[in-house]
C-alpha positions in Angstrom: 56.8 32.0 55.1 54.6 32.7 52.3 55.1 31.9 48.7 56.4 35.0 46.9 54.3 36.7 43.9 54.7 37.4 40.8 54.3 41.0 41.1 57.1 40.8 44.1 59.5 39.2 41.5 58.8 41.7 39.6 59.3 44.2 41.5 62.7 43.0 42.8 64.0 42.2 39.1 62.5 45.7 37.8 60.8 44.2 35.2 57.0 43.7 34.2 55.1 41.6 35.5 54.3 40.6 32.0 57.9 40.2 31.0 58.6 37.9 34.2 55.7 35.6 33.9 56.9 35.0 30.3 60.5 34.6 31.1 59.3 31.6 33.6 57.3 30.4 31.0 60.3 29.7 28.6 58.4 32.1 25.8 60.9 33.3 23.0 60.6 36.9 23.4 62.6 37.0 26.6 66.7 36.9 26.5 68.5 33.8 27.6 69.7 36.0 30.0 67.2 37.5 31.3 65.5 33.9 31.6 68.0 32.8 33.6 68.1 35.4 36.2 64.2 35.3 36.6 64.5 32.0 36.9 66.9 31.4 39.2 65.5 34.4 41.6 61.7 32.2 41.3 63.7 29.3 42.4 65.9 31.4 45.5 62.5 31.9 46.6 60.8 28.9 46.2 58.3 30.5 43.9 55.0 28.4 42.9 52.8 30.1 40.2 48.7 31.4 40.8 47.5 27.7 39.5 43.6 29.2 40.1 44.8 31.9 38.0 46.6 30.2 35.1 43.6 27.9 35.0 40.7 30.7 34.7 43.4 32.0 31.8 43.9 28.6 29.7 40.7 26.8 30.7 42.8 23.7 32.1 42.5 22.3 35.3 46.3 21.7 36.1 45.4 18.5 37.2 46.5 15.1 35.6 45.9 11.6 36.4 47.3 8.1 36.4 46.0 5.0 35.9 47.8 1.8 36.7 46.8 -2.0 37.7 48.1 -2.3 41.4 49.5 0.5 43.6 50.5 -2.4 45.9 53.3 -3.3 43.0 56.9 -2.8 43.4 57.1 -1.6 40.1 54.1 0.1 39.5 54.5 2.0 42.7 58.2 3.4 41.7 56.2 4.3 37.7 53.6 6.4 40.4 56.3 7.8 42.2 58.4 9.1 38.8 55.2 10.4 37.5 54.1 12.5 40.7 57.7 14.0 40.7 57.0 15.0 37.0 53.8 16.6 37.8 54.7 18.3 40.3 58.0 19.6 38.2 55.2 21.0 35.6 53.0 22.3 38.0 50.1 19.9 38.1 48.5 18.3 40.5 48.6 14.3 39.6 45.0 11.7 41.0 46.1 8.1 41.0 44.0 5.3 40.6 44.3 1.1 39.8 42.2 -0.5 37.7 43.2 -4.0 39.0 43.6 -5.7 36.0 39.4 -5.2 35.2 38.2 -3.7 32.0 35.0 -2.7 32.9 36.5 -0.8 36.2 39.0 0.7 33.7 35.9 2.2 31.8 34.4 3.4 34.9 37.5 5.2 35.9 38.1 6.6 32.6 34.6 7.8 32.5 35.1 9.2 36.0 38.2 11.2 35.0 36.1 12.9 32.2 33.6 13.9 34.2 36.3 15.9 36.3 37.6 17.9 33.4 41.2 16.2 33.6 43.8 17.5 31.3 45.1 14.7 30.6 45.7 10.8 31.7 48.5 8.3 31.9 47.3 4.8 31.9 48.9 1.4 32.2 46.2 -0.4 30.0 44.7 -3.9 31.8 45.0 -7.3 29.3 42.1 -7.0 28.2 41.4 -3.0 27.7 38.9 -1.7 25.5 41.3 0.2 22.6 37.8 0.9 21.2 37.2 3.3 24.4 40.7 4.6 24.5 40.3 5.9 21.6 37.0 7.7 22.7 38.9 9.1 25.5 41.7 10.2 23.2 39.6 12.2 21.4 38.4 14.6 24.6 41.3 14.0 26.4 44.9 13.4 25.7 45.9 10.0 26.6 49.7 8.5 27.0 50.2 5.0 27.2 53.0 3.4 29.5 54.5 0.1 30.3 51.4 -1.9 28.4 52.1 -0.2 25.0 51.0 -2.8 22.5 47.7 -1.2 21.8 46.7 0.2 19.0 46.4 4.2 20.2 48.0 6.6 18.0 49.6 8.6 20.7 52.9 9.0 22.8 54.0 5.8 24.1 56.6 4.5 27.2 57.8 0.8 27.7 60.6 -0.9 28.3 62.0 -4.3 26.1 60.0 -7.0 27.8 61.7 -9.7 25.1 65.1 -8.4 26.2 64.6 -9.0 29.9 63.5 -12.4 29.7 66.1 -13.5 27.0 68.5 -12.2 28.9 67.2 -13.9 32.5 66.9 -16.9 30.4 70.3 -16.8 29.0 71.9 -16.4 32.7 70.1 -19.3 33.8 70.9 -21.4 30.2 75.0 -20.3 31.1 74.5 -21.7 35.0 73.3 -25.6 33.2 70.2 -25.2 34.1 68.2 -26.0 31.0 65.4 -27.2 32.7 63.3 -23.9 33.2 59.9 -22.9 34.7 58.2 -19.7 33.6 55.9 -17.9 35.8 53.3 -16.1 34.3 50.7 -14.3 35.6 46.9 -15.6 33.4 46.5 -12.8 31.6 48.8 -10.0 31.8 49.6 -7.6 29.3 53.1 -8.9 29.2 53.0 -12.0 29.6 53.1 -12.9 25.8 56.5 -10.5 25.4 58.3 -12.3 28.1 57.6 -15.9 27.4 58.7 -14.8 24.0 61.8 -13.5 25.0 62.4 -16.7 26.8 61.9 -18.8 24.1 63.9 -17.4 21.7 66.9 -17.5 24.1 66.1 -21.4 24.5 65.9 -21.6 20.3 69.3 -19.8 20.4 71.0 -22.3 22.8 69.7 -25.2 21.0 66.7 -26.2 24.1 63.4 -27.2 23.4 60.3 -25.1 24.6 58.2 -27.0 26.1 55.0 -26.1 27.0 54.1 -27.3 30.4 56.9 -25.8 32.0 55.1 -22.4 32.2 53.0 -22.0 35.0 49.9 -19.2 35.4 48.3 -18.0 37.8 45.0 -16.0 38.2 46.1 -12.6 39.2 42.4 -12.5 40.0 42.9 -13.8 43.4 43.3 -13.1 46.5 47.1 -12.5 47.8 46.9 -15.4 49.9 45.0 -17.5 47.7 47.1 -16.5 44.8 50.8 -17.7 46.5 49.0 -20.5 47.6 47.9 -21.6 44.0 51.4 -21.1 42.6 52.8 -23.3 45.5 50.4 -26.5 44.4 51.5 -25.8 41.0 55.1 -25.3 41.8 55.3 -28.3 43.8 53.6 -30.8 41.3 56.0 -29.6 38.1 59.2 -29.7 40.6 57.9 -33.8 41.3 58.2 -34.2 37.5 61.8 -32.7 36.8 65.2 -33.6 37.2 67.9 -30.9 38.0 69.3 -28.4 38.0 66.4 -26.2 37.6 65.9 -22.9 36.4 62.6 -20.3 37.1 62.2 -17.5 35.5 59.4 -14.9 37.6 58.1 -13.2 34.6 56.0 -10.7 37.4 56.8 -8.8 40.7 54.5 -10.7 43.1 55.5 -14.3 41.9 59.0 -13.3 42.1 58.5 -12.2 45.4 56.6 -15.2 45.9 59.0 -18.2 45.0 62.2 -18.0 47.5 59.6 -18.7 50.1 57.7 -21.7 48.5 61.3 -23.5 47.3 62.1 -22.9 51.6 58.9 -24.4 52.8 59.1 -27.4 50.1 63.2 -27.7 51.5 64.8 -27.0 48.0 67.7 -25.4 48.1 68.4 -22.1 46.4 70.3 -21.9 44.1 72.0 -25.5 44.5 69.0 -27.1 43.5 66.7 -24.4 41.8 67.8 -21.1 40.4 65.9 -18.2 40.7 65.6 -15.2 38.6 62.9 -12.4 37.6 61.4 -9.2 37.1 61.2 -7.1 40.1 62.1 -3.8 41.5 61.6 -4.6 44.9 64.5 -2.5 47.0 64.3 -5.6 49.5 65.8 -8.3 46.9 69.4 -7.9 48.4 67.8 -8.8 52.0 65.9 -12.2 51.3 67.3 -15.4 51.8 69.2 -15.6 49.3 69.4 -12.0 47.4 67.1 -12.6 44.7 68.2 -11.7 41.0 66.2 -10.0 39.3 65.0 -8.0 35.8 65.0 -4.5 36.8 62.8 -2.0 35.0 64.1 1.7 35.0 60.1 2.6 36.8 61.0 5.9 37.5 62.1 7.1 34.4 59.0 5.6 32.8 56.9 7.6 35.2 58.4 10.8 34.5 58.7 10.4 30.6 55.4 9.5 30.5 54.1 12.9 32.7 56.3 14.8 30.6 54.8 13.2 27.2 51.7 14.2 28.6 51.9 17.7 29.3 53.7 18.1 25.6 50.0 17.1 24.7 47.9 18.9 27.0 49.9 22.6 26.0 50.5 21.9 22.1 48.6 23.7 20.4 47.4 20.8 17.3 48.2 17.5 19.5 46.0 15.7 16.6 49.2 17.0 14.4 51.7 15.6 16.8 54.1 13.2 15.6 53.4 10.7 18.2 56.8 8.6 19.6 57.5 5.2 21.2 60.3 4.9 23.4 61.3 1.6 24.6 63.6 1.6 27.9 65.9 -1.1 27.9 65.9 -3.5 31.7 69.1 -3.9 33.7 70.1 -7.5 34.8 70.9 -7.8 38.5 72.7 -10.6 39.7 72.6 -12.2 43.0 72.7 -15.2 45.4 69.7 -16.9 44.3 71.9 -17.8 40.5 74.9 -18.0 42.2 76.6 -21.5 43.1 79.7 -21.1 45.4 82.5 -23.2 45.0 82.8 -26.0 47.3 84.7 -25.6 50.0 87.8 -27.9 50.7 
């Protein structure tokens, strides 16, 4: 069936078409009332607006993009999907792209991006991002910044308390015994240094030394393979040199992920012997062997806060004017098998 018109609205309301398109448009000089029965009529017939036309009318494209590290990520996949349900919600079509934690390919996309008259562009910032560039950006084209917010950009930002996840992961572990901890990091990461905070101060809280060469990193450079297989040579050398019960604490999705399945193939048993927790918002964590705990980061609503940042941007009027915000999602603990001892059984 085709998409109804505005003109057929309408026609069907008797109204203008001028006073309908502004009633769908939220604009002040419509009634509540009447708002709400254009609105709900648009929606009875699944009515999508003239995009082409709005566009010729405003100069915008209607078109958005994201830009995030790995698409392949648990997490980053479920801040994709949040932001194209956003988009779509406002009407704009939403290109996705990964940067995979490279500056210079960063640049190149950004650059790219420009060059197709985007309205505006979400970004996940690699480690080492140029804030210099951002800025550039910025200036043409409104930028929001999301999950890596610790850049110096004077716009809208979206993150969630990285300290507080780890402190808290660290504090489950701390009230299991196990005060003997490794920390995965990934080399590099734009979070790393907010996690491994958050993990120390939960150690100075309990009384625990940090020490340093309990943290392990690994490139996030590599290969898949060749990155599991590096954490498994690391893994297995610090687990030679401590006594238990042992902690780890993932501090990122893929050596989370990775972990249950090195402790297996080494024969530790988890969570008798090692305790595993960390940030991940794999859906599949209650079907490994054991369910994994994890830090869960609300992804979705980070997707669509920042979409919806972003389009405040792109319509205002002055966005250099803007009073720019930084909203900070807090992470929900999930607890499972893998920090779980059972009672012995009799």
């Amino acid at each position: 069936m085709a998409n109804i018109t505005l003109k057929e609205l309408a026609k069907m309301l008797e109204l203008s078409v001028s006073s309908v398109s502004k009633a769908l448009n939220d604009s002040h000089e419509i009634s509540i009332e009447t708002k709400r029965k254009v609105q709900e009529l648009a929606a009875a017939h699944n009515y999508r607006p003239n995009m082409f036309g709005k566009s010729l009318k405003t100069g915008r494209t209607n078109t958005v993009a994201i830009i995030i590290p790995y698409l392949s990520n648990p997490f980053q996949a479920q801040i994709l999907e949040g932001a194209h349900q956003a988009a779509y919600s406002n009407n704009y079509k939403l290109i996705f792209m990964q940067s995979r934690e490279d500056a210079d390919k960063e640049i190149e996309l950004l650059q790219s991006l420009i060059n197709q008259n985007i309205d505006g562009i979400l970004i996940s910032p690699s480690a080492k991002s140029s804030v210099e560039f951002l800025r550039k950006v910025h200036q043409k084209v409104p930028i929001v910044l999301i999950d890596r917010i610790d850049f110096d950009l004077d716009t809208h930002k979206i993150g969630v308390d990285n300290e507080r996840g780890a402190f808290d992961a660290t504090q489950h572990l701390i009230n299991m015994g196990r005060k003997n901890i490794l920390v995965l990091n990934g080399k590099d990461l734009g979070v790393t240094q907010k996690r491994t905070a958050g993990h120390k101060n939960a150690l100075m809280a309990n009384q625990i030394d940090f020490i340093r060469q309990n943290v392990i990193e690994v490139d996030y450079q590599l290969p898949r393979q060749d990155l599991v297989k590096s954490l498994r040579d690391m893994l297995q050398a610090k687990l030679l040199l401590m006594n238990g019960p042992i902690g780890i604490l993932g501090n990122t999705d893929i050596l989370t992920l990775s972990v249950l399945g090195i402790l297996s193939e080494l024969g530790i048993r988890v969570p008798e012997e090692v305790a595993v927790i960390g940030f991940s918002n794999t859906e599949a964590a209650d079907s490994l062997n054991p369910a994994l705990s994890t830090v869960v980061q609300p992804a979705l609503q980070m997707g669509k806060m920042g979409i919806e940042k972003l389009v405040e941007l792109i319509e205002c009027k002055n966005r250099h004017q803007t009073s720019m915000t930084t909203t900070t999602l807090d992470p929900v603990i999930v607890l499972r098998k893998s920090t779980t001892v059972l009672p012995a059984s009799f």
